[in-house]
C-alpha positions as a Markdown table, in Angstrom:
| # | Residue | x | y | z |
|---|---|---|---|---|
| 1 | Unk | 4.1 | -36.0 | -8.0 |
| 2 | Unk | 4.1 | -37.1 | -11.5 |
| 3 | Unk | 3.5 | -34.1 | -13.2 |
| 4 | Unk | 5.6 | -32.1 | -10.7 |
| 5 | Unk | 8.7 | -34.0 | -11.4 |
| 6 | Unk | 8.1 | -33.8 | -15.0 |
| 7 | Unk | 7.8 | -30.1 | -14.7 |
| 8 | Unk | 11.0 | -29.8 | -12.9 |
| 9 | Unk | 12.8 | -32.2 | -15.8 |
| 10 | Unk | 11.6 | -29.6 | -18.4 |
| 11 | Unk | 13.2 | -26.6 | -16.4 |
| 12 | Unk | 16.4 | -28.4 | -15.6 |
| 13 | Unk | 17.0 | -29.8 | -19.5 |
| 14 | Unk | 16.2 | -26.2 | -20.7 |
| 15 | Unk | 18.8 | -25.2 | -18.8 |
| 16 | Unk | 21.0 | -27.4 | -19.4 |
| 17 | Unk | 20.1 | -27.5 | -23.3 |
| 18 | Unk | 20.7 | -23.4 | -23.0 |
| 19 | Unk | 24.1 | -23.6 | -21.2 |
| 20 | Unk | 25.6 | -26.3 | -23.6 |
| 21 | Unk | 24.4 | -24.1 | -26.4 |
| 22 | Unk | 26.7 | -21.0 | -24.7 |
| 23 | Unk | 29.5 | -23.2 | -23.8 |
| 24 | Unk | 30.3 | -24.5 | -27.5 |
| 25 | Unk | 30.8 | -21.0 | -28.9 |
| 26 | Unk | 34.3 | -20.6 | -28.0 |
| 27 | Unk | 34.2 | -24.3 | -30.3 |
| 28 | Unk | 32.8 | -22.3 | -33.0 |
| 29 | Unk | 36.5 | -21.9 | -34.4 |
| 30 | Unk | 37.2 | -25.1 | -33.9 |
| 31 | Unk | 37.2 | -28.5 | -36.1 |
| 32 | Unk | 33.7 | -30.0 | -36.4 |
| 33 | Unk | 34.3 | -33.0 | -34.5 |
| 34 | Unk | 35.3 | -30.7 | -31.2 |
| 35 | Unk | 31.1 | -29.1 | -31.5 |
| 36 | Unk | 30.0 | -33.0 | -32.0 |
| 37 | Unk | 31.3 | -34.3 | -28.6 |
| 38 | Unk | 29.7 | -31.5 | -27.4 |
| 39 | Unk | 26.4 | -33.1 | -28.7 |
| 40 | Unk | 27.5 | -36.7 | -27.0 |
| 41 | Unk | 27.6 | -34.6 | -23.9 |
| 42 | Unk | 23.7 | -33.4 | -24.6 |
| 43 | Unk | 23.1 | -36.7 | -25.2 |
| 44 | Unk | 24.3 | -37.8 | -22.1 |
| 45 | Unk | 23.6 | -35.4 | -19.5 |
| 46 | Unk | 19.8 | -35.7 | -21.0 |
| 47 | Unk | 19.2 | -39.3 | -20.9 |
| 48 | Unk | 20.7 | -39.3 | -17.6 |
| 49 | Unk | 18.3 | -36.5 | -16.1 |
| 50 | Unk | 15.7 | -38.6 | -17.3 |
| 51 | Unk | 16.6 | -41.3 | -15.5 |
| 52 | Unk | 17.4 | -39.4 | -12.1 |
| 53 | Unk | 14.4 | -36.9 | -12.2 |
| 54 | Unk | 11.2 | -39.0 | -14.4 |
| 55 | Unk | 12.5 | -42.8 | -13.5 |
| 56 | Unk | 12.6 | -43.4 | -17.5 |
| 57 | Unk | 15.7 | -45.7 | -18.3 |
| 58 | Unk | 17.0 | -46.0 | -21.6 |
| 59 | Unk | 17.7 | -49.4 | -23.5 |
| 60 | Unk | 19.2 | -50.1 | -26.5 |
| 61 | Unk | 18.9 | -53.7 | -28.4 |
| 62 | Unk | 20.0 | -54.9 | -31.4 |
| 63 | Unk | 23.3 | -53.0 | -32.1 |
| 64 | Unk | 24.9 | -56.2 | -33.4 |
| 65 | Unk | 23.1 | -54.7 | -36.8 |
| 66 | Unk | 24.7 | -52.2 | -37.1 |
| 67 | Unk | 28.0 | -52.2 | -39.4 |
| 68 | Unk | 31.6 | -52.5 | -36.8 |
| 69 | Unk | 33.0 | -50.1 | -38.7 |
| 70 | Unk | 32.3 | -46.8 | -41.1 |
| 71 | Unk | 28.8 | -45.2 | -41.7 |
| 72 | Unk | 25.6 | -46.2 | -42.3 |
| 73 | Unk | 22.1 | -44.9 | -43.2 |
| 74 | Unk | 20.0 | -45.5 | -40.3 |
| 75 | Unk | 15.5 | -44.5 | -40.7 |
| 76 | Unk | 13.9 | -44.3 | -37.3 |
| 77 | Unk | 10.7 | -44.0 | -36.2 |
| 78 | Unk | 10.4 | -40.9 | -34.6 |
| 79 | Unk | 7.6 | -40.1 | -31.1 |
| 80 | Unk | 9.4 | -37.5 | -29.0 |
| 81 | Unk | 12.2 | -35.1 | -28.5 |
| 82 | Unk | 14.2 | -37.9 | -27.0 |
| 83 | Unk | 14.9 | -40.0 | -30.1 |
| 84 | Unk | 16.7 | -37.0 | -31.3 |
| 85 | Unk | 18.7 | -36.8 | -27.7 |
| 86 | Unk | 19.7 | -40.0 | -26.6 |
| 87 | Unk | 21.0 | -41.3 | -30.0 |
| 88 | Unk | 24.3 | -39.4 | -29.4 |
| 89 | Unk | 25.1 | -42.0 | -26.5 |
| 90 | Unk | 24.8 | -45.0 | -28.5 |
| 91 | Unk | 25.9 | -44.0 | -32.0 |
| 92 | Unk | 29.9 | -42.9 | -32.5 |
| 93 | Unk | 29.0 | -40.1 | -34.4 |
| 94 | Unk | 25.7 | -39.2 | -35.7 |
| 95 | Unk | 24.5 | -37.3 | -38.6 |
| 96 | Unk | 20.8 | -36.4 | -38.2 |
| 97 | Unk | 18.6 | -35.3 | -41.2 |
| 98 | Unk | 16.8 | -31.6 | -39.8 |
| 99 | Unk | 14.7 | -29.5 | -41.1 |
| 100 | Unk | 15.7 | -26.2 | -42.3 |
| 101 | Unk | 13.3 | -24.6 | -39.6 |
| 102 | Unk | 15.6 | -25.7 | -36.9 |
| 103 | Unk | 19.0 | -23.8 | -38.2 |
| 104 | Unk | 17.5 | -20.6 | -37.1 |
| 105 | Unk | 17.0 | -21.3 | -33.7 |
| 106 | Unk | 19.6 | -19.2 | -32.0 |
| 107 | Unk | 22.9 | -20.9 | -31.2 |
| 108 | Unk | 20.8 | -24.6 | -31.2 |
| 109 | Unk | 20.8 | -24.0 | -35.1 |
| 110 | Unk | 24.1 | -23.0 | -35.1 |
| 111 | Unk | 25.7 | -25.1 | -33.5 |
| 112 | Unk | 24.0 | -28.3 | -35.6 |
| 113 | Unk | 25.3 | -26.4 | -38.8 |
| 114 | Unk | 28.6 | -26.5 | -37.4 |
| 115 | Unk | 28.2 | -30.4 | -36.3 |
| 116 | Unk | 27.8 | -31.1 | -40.1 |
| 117 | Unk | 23.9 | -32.3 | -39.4 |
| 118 | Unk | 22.2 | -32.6 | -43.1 |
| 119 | Unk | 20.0 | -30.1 | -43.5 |
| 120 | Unk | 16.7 | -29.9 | -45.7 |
| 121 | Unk | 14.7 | -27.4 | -46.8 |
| 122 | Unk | 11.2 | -29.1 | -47.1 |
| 123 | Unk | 9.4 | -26.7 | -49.5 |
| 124 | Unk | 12.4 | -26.0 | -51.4 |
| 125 | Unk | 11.8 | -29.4 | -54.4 |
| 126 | Unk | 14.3 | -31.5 | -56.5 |
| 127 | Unk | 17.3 | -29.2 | -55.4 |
| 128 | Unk | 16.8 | -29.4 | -51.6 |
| 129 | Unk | 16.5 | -33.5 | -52.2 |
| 130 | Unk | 19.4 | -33.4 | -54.1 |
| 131 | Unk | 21.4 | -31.2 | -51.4 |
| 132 | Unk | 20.5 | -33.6 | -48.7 |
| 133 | Unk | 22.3 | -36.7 | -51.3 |
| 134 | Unk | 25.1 | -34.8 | -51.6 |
| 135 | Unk | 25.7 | -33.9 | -47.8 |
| 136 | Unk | 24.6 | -37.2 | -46.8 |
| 137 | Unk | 27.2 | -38.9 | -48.9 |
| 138 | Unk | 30.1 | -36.5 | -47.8 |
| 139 | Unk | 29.0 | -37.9 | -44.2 |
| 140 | Unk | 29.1 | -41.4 | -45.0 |
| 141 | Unk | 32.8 | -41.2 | -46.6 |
| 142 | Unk | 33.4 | -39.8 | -43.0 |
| 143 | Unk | 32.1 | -42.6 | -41.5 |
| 144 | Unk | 29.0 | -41.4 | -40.1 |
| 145 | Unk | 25.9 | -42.6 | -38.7 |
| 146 | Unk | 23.1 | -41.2 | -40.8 |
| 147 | Unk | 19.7 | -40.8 | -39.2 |
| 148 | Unk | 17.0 | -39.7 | -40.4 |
| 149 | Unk | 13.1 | -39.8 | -39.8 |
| 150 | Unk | 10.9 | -40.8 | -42.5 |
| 151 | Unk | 8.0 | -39.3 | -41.4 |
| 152 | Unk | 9.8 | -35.8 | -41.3 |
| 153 | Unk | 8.4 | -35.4 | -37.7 |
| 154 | Unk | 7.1 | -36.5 | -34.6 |
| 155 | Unk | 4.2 | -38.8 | -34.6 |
| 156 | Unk | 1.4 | -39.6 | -32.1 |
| 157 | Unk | 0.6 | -43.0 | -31.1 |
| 158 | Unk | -1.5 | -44.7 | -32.9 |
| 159 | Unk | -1.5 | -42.1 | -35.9 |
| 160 | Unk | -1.8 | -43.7 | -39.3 |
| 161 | Unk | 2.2 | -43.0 | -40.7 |
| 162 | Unk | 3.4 | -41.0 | -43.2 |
| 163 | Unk | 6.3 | -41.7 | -44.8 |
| 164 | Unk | 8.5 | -39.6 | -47.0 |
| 165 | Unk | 10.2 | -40.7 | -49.8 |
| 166 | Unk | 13.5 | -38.4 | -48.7 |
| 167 | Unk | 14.5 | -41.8 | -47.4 |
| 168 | Unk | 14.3 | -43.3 | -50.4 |
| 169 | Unk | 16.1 | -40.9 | -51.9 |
| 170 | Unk | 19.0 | -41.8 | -49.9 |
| 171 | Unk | 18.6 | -45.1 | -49.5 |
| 172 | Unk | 18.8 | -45.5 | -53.8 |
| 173 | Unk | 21.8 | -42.7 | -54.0 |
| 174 | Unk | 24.0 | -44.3 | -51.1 |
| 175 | Unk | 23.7 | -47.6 | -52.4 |
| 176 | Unk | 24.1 | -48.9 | -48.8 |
| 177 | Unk | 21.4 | -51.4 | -46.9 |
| 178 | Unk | 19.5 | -49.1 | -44.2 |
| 179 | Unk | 19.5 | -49.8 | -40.5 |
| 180 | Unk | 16.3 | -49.4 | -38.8 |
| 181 | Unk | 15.3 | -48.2 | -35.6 |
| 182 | Unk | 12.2 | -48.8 | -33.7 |
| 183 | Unk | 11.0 | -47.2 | -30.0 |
| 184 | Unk | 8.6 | -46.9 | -27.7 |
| 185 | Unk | 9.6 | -43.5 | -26.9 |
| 186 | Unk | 6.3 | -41.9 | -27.1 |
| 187 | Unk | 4.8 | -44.4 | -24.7 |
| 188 | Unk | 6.9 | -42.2 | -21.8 |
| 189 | Unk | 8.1 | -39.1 | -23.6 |
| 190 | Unk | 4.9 | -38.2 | -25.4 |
| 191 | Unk | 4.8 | -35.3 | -28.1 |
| 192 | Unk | 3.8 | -31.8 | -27.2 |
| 193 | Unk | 2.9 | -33.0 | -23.6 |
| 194 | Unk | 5.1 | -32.2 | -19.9 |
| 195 | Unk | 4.0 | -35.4 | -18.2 |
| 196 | Unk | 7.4 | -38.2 | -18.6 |
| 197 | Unk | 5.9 | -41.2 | -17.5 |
| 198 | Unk | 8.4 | -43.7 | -15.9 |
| 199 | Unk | 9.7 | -46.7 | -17.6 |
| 200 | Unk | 12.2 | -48.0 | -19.9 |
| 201 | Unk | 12.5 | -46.0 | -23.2 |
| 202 | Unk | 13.9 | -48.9 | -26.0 |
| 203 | Unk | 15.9 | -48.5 | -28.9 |
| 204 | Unk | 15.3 | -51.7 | -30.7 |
| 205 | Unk | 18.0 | -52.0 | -34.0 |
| 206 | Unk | 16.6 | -54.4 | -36.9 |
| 207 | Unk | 18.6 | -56.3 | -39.5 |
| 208 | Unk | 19.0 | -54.0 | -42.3 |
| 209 | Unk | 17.2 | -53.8 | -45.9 |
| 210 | Unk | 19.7 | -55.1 | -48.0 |
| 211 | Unk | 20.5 | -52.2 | -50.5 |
| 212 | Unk | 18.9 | -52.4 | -54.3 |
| 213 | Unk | 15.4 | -52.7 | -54.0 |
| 214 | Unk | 12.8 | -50.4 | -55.9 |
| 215 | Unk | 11.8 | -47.6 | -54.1 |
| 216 | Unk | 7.8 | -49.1 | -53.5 |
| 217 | Unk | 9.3 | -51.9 | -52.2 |
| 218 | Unk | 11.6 | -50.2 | -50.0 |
| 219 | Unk | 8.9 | -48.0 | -48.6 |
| 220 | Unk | 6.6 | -51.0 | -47.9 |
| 221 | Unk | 9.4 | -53.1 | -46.0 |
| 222 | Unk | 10.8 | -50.5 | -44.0 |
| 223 | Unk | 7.2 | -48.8 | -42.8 |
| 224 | Unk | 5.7 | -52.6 | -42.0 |
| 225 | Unk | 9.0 | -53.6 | -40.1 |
| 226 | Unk | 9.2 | -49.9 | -37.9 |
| 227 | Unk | 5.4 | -50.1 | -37.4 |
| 228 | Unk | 5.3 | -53.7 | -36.2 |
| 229 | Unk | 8.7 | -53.9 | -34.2 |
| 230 | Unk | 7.6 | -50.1 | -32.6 |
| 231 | Unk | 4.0 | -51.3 | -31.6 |
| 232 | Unk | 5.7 | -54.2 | -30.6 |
| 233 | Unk | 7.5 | -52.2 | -27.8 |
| 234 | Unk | 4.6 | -50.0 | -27.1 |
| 235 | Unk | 2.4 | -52.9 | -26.2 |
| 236 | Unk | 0.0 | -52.2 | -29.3 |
């Protein structure tokens, strides 16, 4: 029954996925913001099919870290599709770090290009890093929620992490303190598999790294406080 439901979740976000991606082309010659409601809708409709078709819940803790007002730089750790999904609920206007890959995927690519998402080109050096600053600054002055996932993809549980320094990048050229996000997601949603496993799906926010540390240091804090805090929820 497991497995059947889970099947039939797949199918029905596809769908839905598809059909929001065909809806906001008319939106295409519109202002950006109109294409990014669209994506709090995704967000939405997702996290709510989860809940309806695999029994997974979603929780979110620890948003009294997160600044009241403006933009902030925000490094999650990243086990399934759905911590790039259920984000739009809970953060006012979100800003995700992609890889290049992803723009070509027909209308899906678009349409992030046209939501301002920051996009890096992973192979292309110093240039592509110093794209990603410049973007990610423009969406900070516009009060923004920056997110992006150090390890630059979806991990397994229990993988030994590997952290980029792309993070640090922005965490040095923003001058800001960086949120962090921690989740079990992978514990229900795991990577590259169709079985959802029911259960509550956490979002667990930690006090920020205050801005101005080296870049070693900044590494070490942030990947032993995600680690711990997303084991933590895993039961690890």
């Amino acid at each position: 029954m497991m497995m059947l439901r889970s099947v039939l979740f797949i199918v029905l976000f596809n769908i839905m996925s598809a059909l929001f991606c065909a809806l906001i082309i008319p939106m295409f010659a519109c202002p950006s913001a109109w294409c990014r409601y669209a994506f709090k809708g995704w967000g939405m409709i997702g996290t709510y099919l989860a809940r309806l078709i695999c029994g997974i819940k979603t929780e979110v803790r620890g948003l009294e870290h997160l600044p009241k007002e403006g933009g902030c730089l925000i490094a999650g750790k990243h086990l399934s599709m759905f911590d790039t999904n259920a984000p739009f609920l809970f953060l006012p206007d979100v800003a995700f770090v992609m890889k290049r890959e992803l723009v070509f995927v027909p209308l899906f690519g678009w349409w992030c290009l046209k939501g301002q998402m920051i996009v890096v080109d992973r192979d292309g050096g110093s240039a592509s890093l110093k794209k990603m600053a410049a973007d990610a600054r423009e969406r900070l002055a516009d009060n923004r929620q920056i997110v992006i996932f150090p390890e630059g993809t979806r991990a397994k549980i229990g993988q030994v992490p590997e952290y980029k320094p792309g993070v640090a990048l922005l965490y040095r050229e923003l001058g800001v303190p960086c949120c962090l996000m921690a989740t079990n997601s992978g514990a229900h949603w795991k990577n590259k598999s169709v079985l959802k496993k029911p259960g509550t799906i956490v979002f667990e926010f930690l006090p920020p790294i205050p801005p101005g540390l080296k870049s070693r240091d900044f590494m070490a804090t942030m990947e032993n406080r995600l680690e711990t805090a997303s084991n933590r929820l895993m039961g690890l």
